[in-house]
C-alpha positions in Angstrom: -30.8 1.1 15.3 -27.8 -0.8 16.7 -27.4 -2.3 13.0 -27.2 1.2 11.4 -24.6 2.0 13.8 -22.1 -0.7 12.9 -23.0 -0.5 9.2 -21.6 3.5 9.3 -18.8 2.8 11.5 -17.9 -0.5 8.9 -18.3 2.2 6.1 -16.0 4.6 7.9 -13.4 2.4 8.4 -13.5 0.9 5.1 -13.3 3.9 3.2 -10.2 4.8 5.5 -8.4 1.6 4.9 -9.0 2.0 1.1 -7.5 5.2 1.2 -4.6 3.9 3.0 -4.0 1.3 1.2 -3.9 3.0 -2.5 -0.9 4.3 -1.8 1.4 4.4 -5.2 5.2 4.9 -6.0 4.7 7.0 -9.3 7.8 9.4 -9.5 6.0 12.6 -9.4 4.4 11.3 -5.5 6.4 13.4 -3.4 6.0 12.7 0.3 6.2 15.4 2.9 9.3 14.0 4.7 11.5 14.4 1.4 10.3 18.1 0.6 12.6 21.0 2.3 15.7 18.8 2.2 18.9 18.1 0.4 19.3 15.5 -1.6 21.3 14.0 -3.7 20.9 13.8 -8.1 23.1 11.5 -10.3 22.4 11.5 -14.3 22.4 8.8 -16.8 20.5 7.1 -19.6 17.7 4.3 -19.4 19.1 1.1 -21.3 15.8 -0.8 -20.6 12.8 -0.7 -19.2 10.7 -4.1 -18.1 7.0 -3.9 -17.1 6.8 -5.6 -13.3 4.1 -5.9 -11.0 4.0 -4.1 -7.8 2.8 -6.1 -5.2 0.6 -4.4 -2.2 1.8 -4.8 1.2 0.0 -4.8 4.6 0.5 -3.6 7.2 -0.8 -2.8 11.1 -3.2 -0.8 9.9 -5.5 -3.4 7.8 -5.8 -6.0 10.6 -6.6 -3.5 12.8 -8.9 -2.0 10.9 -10.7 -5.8 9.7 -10.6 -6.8 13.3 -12.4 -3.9 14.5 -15.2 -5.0 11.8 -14.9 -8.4 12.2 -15.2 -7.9 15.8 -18.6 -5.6 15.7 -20.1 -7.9 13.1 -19.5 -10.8 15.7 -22.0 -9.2 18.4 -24.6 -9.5 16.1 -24.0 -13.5 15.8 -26.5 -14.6 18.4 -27.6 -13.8 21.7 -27.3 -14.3 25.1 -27.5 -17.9 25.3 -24.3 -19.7 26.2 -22.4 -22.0 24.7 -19.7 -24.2 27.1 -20.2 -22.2 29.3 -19.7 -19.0 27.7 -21.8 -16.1 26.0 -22.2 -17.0 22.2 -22.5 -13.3 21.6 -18.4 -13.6 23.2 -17.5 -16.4 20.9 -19.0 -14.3 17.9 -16.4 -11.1 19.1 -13.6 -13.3 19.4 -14.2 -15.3 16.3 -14.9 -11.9 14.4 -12.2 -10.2 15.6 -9.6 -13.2 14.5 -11.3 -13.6 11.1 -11.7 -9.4 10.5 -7.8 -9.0 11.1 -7.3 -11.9 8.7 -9.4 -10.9 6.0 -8.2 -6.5 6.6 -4.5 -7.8 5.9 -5.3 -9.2 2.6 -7.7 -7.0 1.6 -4.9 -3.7 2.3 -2.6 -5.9 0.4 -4.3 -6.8 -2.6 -5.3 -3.3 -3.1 -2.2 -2.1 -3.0 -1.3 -4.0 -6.1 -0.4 -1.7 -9.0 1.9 -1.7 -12.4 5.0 -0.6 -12.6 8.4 -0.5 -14.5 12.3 -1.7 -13.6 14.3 0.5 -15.1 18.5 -0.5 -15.8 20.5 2.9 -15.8 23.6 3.9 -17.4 24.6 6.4 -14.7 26.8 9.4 -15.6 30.5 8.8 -14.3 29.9 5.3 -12.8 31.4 2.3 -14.3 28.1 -0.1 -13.0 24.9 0.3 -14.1 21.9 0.1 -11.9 17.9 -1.2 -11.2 15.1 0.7 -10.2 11.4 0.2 -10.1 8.9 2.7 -9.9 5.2 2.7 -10.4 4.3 4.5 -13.6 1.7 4.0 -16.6 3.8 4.4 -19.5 7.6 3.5 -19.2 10.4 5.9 -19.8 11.8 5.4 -23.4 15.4 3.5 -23.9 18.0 5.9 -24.4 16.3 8.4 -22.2 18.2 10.7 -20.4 17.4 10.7 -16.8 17.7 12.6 -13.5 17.8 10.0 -10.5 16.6 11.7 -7.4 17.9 10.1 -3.8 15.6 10.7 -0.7 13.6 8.3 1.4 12.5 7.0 -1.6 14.2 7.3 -4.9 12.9 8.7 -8.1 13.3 9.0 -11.7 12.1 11.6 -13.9 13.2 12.2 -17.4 15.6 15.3 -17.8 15.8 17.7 -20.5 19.3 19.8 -20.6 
């Protein structure tokens, strides 16, 4: 019974970390902070665009989340009998919790991996050009003309006049 218990809260909190975790920074991802707002557009025209790896962070939310499961899964180690003095069943928790934050960071992290594009921009009016990335599936083309949207995060969508 006790078994079943952990096994759905380990399912739970697995399937909320992989949720958190797939997070993605295509353009067309619009988060709630940046919607109702002002914000500022510039124009210009891709001159290249390089495929890049997007590397997954981690964050609080993994090791906390592997701890708690690493720390359950721990009380199931063995019994009551002690070991220097102390409970194994305690030396399982601790050991679980330590190993279950470890493992919940790279986990959150790995799955956070995805493809993505840097994209160098001839912007309208400015005599520099400039570098973005941007997760996306299929790059924008050379020559391109683009809007470049500034929020919390910035954005770039192709733009038709």
């Amino acid at each position: 019974m006790e078994f079943i218990m952990i096994k759905n809260i380990f399912s739970i909190i697995f399937i909320i970390l992989l949720f958190y975790s797939c997070t993605s920074t295509s353009p067309t991802n619009v988060k709630t902070s940046d919607t109702q707002k002002v914000t500022t557009v510039e124009y210009g025209i891709i001159k290249t665009s390089l495929p890049v790896k997007i590397k997954g962070e981690s964050n609080w939310v993994g090791a906390t989340a592997g701890g708690m499961i690493g720390g359950l899964l721990g009380t199931m180690v063995c019994g009551e009998e002690e070991v220097v003095g102390t409970k194994c069943q305690d030396i399982g928790v601790v050991f679980g919790v330590i190993g279950g934050a470890a493992a919940g960071t790279v986990v959150q992290a790995t799955l956070g991996n995805h493809n993505g594009f840097q994209y160098v921009v001839d912007i309208d009016n400015s005599e520099k050009d400039s570098a973005f990335v941007q997760g996306d599936e299929t790059p924008l083309s050379n020559g391109q003309r683009v809007i470049i949207i500034y929020g919390n995060d910035v954005r770039i969508l192709p733009f038709q006049e």
